[in-house]
C-alpha positions as CSV (number, residue, x, y, z in Angstrom):
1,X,0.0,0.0,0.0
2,X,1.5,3.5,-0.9
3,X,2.4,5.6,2.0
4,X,3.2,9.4,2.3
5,X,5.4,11.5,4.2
6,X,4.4,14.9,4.2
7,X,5.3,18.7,6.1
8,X,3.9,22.2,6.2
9,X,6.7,24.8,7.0
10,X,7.5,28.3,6.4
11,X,10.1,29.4,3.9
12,X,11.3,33.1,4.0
13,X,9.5,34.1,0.9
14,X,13.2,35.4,-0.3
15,X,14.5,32.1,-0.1
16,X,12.2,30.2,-2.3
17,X,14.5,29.7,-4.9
18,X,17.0,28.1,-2.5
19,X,14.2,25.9,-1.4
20,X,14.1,24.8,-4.7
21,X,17.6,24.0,-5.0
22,X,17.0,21.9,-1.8
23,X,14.5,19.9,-2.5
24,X,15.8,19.1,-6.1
25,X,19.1,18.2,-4.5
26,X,17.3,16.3,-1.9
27,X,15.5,14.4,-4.3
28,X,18.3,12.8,-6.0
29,X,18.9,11.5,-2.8
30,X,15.6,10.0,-1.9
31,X,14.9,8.6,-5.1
32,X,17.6,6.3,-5.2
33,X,16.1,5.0,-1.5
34,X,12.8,3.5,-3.1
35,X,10.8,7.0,-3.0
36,X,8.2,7.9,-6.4
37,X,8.1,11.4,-6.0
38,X,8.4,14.7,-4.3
39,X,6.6,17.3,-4.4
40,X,6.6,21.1,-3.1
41,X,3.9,23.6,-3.2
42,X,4.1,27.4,-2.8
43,X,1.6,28.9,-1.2
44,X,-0.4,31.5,-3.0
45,X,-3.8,31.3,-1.6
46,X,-3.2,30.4,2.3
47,X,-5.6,32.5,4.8
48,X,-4.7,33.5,7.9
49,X,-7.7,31.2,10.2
50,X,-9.7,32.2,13.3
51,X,-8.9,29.3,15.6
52,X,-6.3,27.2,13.4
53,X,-4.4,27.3,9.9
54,X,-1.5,26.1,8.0
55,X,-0.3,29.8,8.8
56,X,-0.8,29.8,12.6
57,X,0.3,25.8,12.7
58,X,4.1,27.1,11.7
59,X,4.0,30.4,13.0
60,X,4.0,32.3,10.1
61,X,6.1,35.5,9.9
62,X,6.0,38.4,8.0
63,X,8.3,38.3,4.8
64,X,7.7,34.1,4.8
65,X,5.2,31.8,2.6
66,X,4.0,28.2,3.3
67,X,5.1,25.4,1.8
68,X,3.2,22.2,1.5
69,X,5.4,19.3,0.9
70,X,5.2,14.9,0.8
71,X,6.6,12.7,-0.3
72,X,5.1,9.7,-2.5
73,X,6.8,5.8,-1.1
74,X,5.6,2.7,-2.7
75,X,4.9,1.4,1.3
76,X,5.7,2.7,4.9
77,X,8.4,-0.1,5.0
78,X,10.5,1.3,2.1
79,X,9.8,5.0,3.4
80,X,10.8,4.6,7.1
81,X,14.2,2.6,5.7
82,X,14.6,5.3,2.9
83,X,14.4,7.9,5.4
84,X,17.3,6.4,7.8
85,X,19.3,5.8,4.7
86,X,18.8,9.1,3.0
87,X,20.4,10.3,6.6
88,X,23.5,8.0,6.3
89,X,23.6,8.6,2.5
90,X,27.0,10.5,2.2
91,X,25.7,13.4,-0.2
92,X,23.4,14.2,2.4
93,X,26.4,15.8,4.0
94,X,26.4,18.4,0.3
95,X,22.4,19.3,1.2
96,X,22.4,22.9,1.5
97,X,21.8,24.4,4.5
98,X,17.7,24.6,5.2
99,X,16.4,27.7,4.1
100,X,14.0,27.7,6.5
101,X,13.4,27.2,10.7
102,X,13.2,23.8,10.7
103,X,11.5,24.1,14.7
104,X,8.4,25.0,12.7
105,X,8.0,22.6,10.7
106,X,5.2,20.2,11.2
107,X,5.6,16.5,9.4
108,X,4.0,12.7,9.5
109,X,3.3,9.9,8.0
110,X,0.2,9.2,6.4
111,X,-1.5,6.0,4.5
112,X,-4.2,6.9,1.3
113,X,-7.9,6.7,2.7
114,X,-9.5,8.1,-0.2
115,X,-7.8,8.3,-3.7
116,X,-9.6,9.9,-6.8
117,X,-8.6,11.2,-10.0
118,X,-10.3,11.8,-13.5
């Protein structure tokens, strides 16, 4: 059964481009440990909520954007050992810095419930 790995953060909106740069680097890594696809989303249309919100749920600051992110693993087995071993891989040493506060970042894992598509 697929499996997804997924985070909400907040990216100093001047910093996107070096966002991208991570995650493409980043991606070279985990595709080589068994993940399908990565994907990173801008925000462009993410309102500010009365009682919760991506925005509030990483303390959004002025000057920063939210960025929705996951990860696409064929099963939870290959993600968790894809995970330890994009850690150990050595070029994870050459990632970039994070162009981001990584304390504010929210992640999990998550199975598919409901999956449709036209």
């Amino acid at each position: 059964m697929s499996y997804y790995t997924g985070a909400v953060l907040a990216v100093p909106s001047a910093n996107k481009q070096a966002y991208v740069e991570m995650a493409q680097k980043m991606w070279e890594i985990v595709k080589d440990h068994g993940c399908l696809g990565s994907f990173d989303n801008w925000g462009v249309d993410v309102p500010m909520g009365k009682v919760t919100s991506f925005p509030m749920a990483v303390k959004l600051e002025d000057e920063e954007t939210v960025v929705f992110s996951w990860m696409e693993w064929p099963d939870r087995e290959t993600a968790d050992k894809g995970m330890d071993a994009m850690m150990a891989d050595p070029r994870s040493m050459d990632l970039p810095e994070m162009p981001f506060d990584g304390m504010r970042m929210i992640w999990g894992g998550f199975e598919p419930l409901v999956h449709l598509r036209a």
